[in-house]
Phi, psi and omega in degrees: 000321176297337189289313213270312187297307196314293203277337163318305224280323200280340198295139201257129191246162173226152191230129184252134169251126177219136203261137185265096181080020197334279202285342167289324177314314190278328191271317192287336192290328176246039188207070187282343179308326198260017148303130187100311181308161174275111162244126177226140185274127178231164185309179176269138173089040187020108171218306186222163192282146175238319203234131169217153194269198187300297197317305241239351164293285189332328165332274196165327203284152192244158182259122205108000188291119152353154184259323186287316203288321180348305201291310173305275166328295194258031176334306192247020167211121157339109165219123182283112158271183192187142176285184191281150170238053189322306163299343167260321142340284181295335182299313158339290181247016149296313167277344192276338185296334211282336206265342174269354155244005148319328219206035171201120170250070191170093156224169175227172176261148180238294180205180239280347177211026168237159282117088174285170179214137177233119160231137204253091161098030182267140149293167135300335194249025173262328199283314190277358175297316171286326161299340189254318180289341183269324168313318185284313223271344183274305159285025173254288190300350198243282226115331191266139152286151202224171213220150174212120169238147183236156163178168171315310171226176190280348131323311166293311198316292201282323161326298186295329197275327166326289161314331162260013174269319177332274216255113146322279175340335178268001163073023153096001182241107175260123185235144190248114187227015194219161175258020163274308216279327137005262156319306186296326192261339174293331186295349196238347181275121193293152175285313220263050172236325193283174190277107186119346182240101182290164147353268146355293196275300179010294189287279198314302178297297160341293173338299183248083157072347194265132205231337170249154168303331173278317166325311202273287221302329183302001180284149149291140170328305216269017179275338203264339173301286190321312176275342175275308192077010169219135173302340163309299134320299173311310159308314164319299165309333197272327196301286144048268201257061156076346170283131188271104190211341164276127202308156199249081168217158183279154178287165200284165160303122199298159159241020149204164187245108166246122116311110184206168187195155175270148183255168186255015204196146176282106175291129163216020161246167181313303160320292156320309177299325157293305188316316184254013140248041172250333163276019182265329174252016154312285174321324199276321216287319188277003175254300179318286196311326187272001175254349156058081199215138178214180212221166195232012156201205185183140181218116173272109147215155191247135177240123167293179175261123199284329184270020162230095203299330180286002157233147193321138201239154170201149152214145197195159194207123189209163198220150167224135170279107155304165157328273168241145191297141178221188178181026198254149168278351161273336203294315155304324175300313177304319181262009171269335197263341171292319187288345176288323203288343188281326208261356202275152191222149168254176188082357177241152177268111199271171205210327157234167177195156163219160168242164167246132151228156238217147149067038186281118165231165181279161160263033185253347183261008221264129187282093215267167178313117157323303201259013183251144188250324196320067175308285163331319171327284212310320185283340202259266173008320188279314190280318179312311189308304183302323194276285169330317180290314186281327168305261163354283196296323190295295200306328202117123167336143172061350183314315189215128165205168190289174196275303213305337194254333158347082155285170202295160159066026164058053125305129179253205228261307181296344198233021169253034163247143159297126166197083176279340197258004207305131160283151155314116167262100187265007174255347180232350184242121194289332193286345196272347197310144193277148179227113158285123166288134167204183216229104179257101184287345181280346139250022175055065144230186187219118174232152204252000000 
């Protein structure tokens, strides 16, 4: 028995804090007006809803519905859309991160409203004292709601916050700690829920019959080996059924980079097009550099617009191999506007571009050219990069950029998208700051 409490007490629990509704969330922290309402968040160049809240699920709306159809469909009911706001987003939930790791000690971020917690030696009833103390503290101080699933592993983990998102009745904390409450929550969980399982196995798994996380974990190790062939799959399964087995890590380093964007209007000269895809490869050299990474190989590609059938359609995709793995911005930009110059056609209106970069290596690894002696370039390149990067994050995004990313009439990169529905960022901008009313009755005025 002594044996058996010692190891109750060492046992490693994981906790996913997961943001409710992230982005209807976020917009609702300085809009309490918008509570009860159907609000939905839409994609860049407003085109289609990517985020919707409970009200604007319970509807009917799907996530990707047209923006324009909203209107068609829902004729007689009020729905608050919003452009995408990325920046009062990451802020947000910048403070709800800074408070979950106050007040856990191990955690890493998993994405952008998510969070794991490794709590080490928690009862039960110390872990939902801590899920519930963490919740008020985060709406009491953010504002934001949050979802808390507990369990042996992270997979489960991601199971219970379903469920406590689900189901009221769990106070915002669900902990899965027994191997009935196991079984009882795999039985009720859809397979295209579980964590780890895309589109793709879905379908595949469905297809033969299996419709829950208890259908599947209940295949033997070696039927899910034999059918899957990845270790990934495998892991899921094994996580499942109660083994602890995906690595206590920040997610690895991407191993491609994309930048794209839909315009918000059709482009059909050359020039324009360059402009937006030297900053798309702008973008990508600051996604390498913050990851501290560079890439061997860079991919253009361009699209006309498909939903205007009556004009001429093209699409094409073409690539260049550096030298050497890089991560500078001229060296990219430069090589996005050559690969533009092969594939670009006049006479068509384009409607998307992207830029990629391949072949994603660290930059503590990178094997430089035999035959290039320009050492110095690279170092000097580097430190420019590094001089520019810092200039930016103190002054503000764009502060310095190549003349090649200038759009016309001093548009920057972030304000060349339709976000007509855009909200205030009043936590981060001084001009967006909320300016309070109030009603002084003893003389019948209204002052700010």
């Amino acid at each position: 028995m002594e044996t058996l409490n010692k190891k109750r007490k060492t046992m490693k629990w994981y906790a996913i804090c997961d943001c409710d509704n992230c982005y209807v969330s976020c917009e609702r922290v300085f809009r309490p007006d918008l509570e009860g309402k159907p609000v939905v968040v839409l994609s860049n160049n407003d085109g289609c809803v990517v985020a919707r809240s409970k009200e604007a699920k319970q509807l009917g709306i799907k996530a990707g519905t047209p923006y324009f159809q909203l209107k068609q469909l829902y004729p007689n009911t009020k729905i608050e859309a919003f452009s995408s706001n990325y920046e009062l987003y990451g802020e947000i939930t910048g403070r709800v991160m800074t408070i979950i790791r106050d007040m856990t000690p191990r955690c890493f971020r998993y994405s952008i409203d998510e969070a794991f917690a490794v709590l080490d030696g928690f009862s039960t009833e110390q872990l939902r004292d801590w899920g519930e103390q963490l919740h008020d503290r985060i709406q009491m101080s953010v504002g934001m709601p949050i979802s808390i699933g507990i369990a042996r592993t992270k997979t489960l983990a991601k199971m219970a916050s379903y469920f406590a998102k689900k189901y009221p009745g769990y106070n915002h904390v669900c902990i899965i700690d027994s191997e009935e409450q196991r079984l009882k929550a795999a039985r009720l969980y859809p397979i295209g829920e579980i964590w780890g399982i895309g589109r793709r196995y879905q379908a595949r798994l469905e297809a033969m019959g299996i419709r829950t996380a208890h259908d599947f974990a209940s295949h033997s190790a070696s039927w899910v080996r034999s059918t899957f062939k990845t270790v990934v799959i495998e892991r899921t399964w094994a996580e499942l059924n109660g083994t602890d087995c995906i690595p206590d890590d920040i997610p690895k380093r991407k191993k491609s980079i994309c930048t794209s964007r839909s315009f918000e209007g059709m482009v059909n000269d050359f020039d324009t097009l360059r402009t937006h895809v030297a900053n798309f490869a702008a973008r990508c050299a600051e996604k390498l550099r913050k990851q501290q990474s560079a890439a061997n190989i860079i991919g253009i590609f361009i699209d006309s617009n498909h939903f205007r059938p009556e004009l001429e359609q093209y699409s094409n995709m073409t690539e260049k191999t550096f030298a050497t793995p890089t991560s500078a911005t001229i060296d990219i930009v430069k090589a996005a506007t050559a690969c533009l110059k092969r594939i670009y056609r006049h006479g068509i209106y384009y409607k998307r571009a992207g830029v990629i970069m391949m072949e994603v290596v660290t930059n503590t690894a990178i094997q430089t050219d035999l035959f290039n002696f320009d050492v110095d370039r690279h170092r000097h390149m580097t430190q420019l990069d590094n001089v520019v990067d810092k200039i930016n994050k103190v002054d503000g995004s764009e502060t310095v950029i190549l003349s090649a990313q200038q759009y016309p009439k001093g548009k920057k990169f972030a304000d060349a998208i339709k976000h007509d529905h855009k909200s205030l960022n009043p936590s981060t901008r001084c001009s967006d700051i909320i300016k309070v009313k109030y009603l002084d009755t003893e003389n019948n005025m209204q002052l700010n």
